[in-house]
N, C-alpha and C positions, 0 to 999 in steps of 0.2 A: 296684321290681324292674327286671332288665334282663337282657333273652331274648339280648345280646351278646356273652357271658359277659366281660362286665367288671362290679363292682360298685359303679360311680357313682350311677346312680338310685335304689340299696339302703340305702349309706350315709347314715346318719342323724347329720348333727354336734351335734345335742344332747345326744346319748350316752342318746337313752330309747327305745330300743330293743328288742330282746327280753331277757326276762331268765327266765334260766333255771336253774332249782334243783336243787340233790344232792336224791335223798330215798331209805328203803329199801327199794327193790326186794323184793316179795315171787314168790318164783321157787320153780317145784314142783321137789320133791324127787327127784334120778333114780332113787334105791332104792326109791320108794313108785310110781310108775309103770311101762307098759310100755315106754315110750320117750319122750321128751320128743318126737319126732314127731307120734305118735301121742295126743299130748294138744295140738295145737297146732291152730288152727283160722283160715282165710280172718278178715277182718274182720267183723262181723254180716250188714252190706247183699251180700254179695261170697258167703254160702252159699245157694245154690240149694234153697228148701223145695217138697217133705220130701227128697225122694232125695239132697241133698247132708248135712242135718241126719243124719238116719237115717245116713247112713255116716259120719259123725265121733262119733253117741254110740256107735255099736257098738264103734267104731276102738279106746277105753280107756274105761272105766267114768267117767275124772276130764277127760275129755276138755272144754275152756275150752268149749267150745258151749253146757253146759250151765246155765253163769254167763252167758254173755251171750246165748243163744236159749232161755233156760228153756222147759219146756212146760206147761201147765195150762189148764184151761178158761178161768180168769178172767185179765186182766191184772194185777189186786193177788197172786192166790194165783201166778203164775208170780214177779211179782219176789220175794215172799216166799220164793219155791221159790229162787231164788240164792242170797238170802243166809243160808238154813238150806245150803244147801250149801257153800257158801263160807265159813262159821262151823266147819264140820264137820272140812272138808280142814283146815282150820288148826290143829284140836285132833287130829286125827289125824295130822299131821305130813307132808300128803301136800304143802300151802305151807307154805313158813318163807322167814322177812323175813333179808333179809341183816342184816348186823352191824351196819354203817355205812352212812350216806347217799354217795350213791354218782351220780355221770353215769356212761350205760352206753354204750362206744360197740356198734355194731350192725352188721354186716357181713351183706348176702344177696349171694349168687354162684350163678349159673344164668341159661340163656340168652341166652347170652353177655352177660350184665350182670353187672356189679360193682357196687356200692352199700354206700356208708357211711354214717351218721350217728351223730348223738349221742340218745340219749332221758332223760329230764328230765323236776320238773316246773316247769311254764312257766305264769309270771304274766300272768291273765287283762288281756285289754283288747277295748274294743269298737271294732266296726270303724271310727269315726269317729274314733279318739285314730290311729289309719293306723300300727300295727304289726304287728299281723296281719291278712291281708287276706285277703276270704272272694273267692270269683268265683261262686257259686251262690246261689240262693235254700234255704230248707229248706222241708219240710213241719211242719204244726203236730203232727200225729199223731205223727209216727216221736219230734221233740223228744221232744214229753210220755213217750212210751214210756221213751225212751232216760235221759230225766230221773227217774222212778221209777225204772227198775232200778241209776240210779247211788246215786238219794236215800237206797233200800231198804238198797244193800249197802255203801254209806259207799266206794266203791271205784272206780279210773278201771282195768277192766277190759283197755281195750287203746287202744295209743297212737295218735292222731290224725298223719297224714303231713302234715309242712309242711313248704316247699321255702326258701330265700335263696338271695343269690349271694355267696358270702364273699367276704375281703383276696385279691388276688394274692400274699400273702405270708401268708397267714391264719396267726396262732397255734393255732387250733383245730384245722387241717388237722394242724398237725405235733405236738399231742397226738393225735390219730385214730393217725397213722401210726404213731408210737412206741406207744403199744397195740398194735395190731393185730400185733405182732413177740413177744407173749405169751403165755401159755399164755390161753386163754380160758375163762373161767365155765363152759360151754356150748356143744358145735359138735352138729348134727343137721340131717341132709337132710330132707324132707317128701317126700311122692307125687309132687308137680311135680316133682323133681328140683331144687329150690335148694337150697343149704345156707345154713345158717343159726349165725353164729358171736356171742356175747355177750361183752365183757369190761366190769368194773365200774373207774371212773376214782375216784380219794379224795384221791391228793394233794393239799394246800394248792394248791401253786403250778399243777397243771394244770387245777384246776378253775378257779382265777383268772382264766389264760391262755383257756378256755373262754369264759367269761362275760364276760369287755373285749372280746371281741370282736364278742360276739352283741349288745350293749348298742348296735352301731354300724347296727344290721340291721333291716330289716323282713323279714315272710314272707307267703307267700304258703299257704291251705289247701290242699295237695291233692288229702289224703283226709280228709273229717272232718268237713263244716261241721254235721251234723246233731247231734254230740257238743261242738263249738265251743257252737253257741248252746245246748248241754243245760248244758255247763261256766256259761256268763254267768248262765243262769235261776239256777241253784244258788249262783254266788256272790251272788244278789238274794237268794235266799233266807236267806244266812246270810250278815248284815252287818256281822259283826265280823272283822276280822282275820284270820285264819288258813289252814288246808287247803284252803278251798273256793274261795280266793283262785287256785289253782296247778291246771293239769292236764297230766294225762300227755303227752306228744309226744314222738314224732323230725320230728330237723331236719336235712336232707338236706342242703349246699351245691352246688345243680344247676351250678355253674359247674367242679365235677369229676366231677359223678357227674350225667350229667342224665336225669330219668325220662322213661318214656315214658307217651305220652298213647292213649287206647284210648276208646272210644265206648262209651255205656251205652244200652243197650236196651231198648225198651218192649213190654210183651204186651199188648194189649186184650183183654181176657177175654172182655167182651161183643157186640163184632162179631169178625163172620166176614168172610173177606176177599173174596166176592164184594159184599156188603153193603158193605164200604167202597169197592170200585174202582166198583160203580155210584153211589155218592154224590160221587163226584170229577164228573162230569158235564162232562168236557172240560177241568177247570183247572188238570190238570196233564196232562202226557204220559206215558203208562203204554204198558211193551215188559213182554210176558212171557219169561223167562228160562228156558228147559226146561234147566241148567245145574245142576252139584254148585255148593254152598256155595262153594266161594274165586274160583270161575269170574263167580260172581253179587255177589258182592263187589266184585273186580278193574271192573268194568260200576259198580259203587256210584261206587265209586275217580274213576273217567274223568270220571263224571255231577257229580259234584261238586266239580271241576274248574272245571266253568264255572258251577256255581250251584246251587241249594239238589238237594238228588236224596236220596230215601225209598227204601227195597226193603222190599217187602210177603210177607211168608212168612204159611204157615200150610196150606195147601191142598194141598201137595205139589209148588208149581212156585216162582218168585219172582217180583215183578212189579217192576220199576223206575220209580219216578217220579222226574218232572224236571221242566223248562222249566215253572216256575206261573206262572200269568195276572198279569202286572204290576197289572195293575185286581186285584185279589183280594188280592192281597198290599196295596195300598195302603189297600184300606180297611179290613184286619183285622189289620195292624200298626202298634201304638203309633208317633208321630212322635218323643216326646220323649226320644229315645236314640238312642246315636251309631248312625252307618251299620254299622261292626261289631257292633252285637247285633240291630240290625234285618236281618241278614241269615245273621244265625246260622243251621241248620240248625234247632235248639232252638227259635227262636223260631218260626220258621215252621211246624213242627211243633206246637208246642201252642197259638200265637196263629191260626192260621191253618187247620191238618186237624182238631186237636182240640176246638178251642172252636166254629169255626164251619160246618166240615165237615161231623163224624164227631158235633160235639155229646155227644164224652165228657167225663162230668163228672170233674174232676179227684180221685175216690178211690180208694183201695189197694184197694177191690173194684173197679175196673175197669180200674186200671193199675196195673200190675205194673212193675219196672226189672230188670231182668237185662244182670248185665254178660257173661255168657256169650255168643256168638253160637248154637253148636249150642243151649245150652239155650234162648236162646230160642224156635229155630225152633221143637225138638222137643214145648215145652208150648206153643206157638200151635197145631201141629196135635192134639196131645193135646184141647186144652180147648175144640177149633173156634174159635178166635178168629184176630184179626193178629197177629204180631209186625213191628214195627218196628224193620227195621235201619237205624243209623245209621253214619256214616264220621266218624272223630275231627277233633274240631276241633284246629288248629292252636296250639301252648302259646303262641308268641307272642301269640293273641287273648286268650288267657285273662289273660296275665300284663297287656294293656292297659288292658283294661277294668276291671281290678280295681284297676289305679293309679288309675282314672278314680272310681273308688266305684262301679261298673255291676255288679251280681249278673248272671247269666248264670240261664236259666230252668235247675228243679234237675235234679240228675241230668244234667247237658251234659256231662261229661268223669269217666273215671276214668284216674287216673295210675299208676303201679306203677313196679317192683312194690312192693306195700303191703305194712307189717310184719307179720310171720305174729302171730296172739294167744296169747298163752300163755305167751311168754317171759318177760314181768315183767311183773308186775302193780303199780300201787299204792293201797294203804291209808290212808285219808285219817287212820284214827284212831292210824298209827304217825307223822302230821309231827308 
């Protein structure tokens, strides 16, 4: 990849590169819903449970949450619960598969962003063959989750964000464009105010033009790696040939459309933030902030600037940390990675406050990821705990280290904006 927006270190001359598939798009019906908005939902990781859940299942009865955050006591009876729903809408007519296999191109427009890609499905590789390149590590729990509810409902529910840097002359680009000058499949705003526009691509020759192109590319994940590695398990699973070979994705070309990069946040459920600022015991520098949210932020901003810097919510005020004890840092991060992820924010955060600090153990009952910042304040003070805000890491690191083969500790960066889910689905048993 290459943060210069040229694409020399993208181009691949062996031409094995991405390779990317038509397939039928199954997309909900606008007469059998209240709105394609209103059935359209954030990414799984991205809705804030319950208060964001509970507002998208009231939102429309067929509303995608319910396919991809089922509810039920058990985790077998929840995935089972998708795909008795998802079996249902399809006999009731509320999805139907489009006609033909189809590339879709994608267009979101809102806050002041523009963004185009293509979405496809896209033949799997692991990250050692160096075509698709992860920058995060996953969790083994959310996998396994994410991996039953695909296994249950035979279906890549909603597309995984991958970024390239196309041709200065990209053929791809100039089928996007000629699209986007048509009537579309689909235009609808959401709550956020983006809109959101779909059209399906079929011809011969511009799906061709599509695909020579991407064959020249690698990409980069940068939303997805926990459905990426759900994708690989599953093509283990099924070792023949076919559907389970291919998953859903849009592929952005950030060298016209570049995303932005946004910081993901942690709750500690089980300490409270007095409990944490007394367990720091001098090796970091802690300022209390009696400041609104963007004021305490803006203090994040500056602190990290010159070096790793935390802000501590939860209590009703914010506390900033900064300047860590060189000794502390030396002896509670790894040496055998480069200086950029040894100085990751991420890393020092959970090699350093969490493992050897605060001694939280690394589970979804005691760390929470919220990419919200209000929300995470508002459930750190809700549930007496921290919230840990962080400030984004810079995309050029990301995109370095992921050249290098280096995972970034998980949840270090969310990119956007991410494809809304809902708009097209696919069905492994209509390839």
């Amino acid at each position: 990849m290459n943060t210069s927006g040229h694409a020399a270190d993208d181009v691949r001359d062996d031409a094995t590169g991405l390779r990317l598939t038509p397939f039928r798009g199954l997309r909900y019906v606008p007469e059998r819903v209240g709105s394609l908005a209103a059935v359209t939902s954030p990414p799984y990781d991205v809705v804030v449970r319950p208060d964001g859940l509970l507002h998208l299942e009231s939102a429309d009865p067929h509303n995608i949450v319910r396919l991809i955050l089922p509810q039920a006591i058990t985790a077998g009876t929840r995935h089972r619960k998708a795909a008795v729903t998802l079996d249902r809408w399809l006999a009731d007519g509320v999805l139907a598969p489009d006609p033909q296999p189809a590339l879709y191109v994608y267009e979101q427009h809102g806050d002041g962003i523009l963004q185009r890609g293509v979405i496809g499905a896209l033949e799997l590789s692991t990250p050692a063959e160096g075509i698709v390149l992860p920058h995060e590590d996953v969790m083994p729990h959310v996998v396994e989750d994410r991996a039953a509810l695909m296994r249950t409902t035979a279906a890549n529910l909603e597309p995984l964000l991958l970024t390239y840097v196309g041709d200065e002359e990209g053929g791809a680009d100039a089928v996007i464009e000629r699209t986007v000058r048509r009537e579309p499949l689909l235009s609808t705003t959401t709550e956020d105010g983006f809109q959101h526009r779909l059209w399906s691509v079929t011809d011969p020759a511009e799906l061709a033009t599509i695909a020579g192109e991407l064959t020249r590319h690698q990409a980069l994940i940068a939303d997805g790696h926990h459905r990426w590695a759900t994708y690989l398990r599953l093509r283990e699973e099924h070792a023949a040939p076919g559907p389970w070979n291919y998953g859903l994705v849009l592929l952005i070309d950030t060298a016209r459309y570049p995303l932005r990069v946004r910081a993901i946040h942690r709750l500690l459920n089980r300490l409270p933030v007095a409990d944490a600022l007394t367990a720091l015991g001098g090796s970091f520098r802690v300022r209390r902030i009696d400041q609104p949210l963007p004021a305490a932020l803006e203090a994040l901003a500056e602190a990290t600037a010159e070096g790793n810097a935390f802000l501590l919510a939860g209590d009703g005020a914010f506390h900033l940390l900064d300047r860590p004890d060189p000794a502390l840092l030396e002896r509670t991060i790894r040496t055998d990675r480069p200086r950029a992820w040894r100085t990751l924010d991420a890393t020092v955060l959970h090699s350093t406050l969490l493992e050897h600090v605060w001694h939280i153990p690394d589970a979804p009952e005691d760390i929470a990821y919220i990419h919200d910042t209000e929300a995470a304040v508002a459930q750190a003070e809700r549930r007496g705990g921290t919230a840990v805000l962080m400030h984004p890491v810079q995309e050029e690191v990301v995109r370095d280290l992921a050249r290098q083969g280096v995972t970034m500790p998980r949840k270090s960066t969310s990119f956007g904006p991410k494809p809304a889910t809902g708009l097209v689905l696919r069905s492994l048993a209509l390839d």
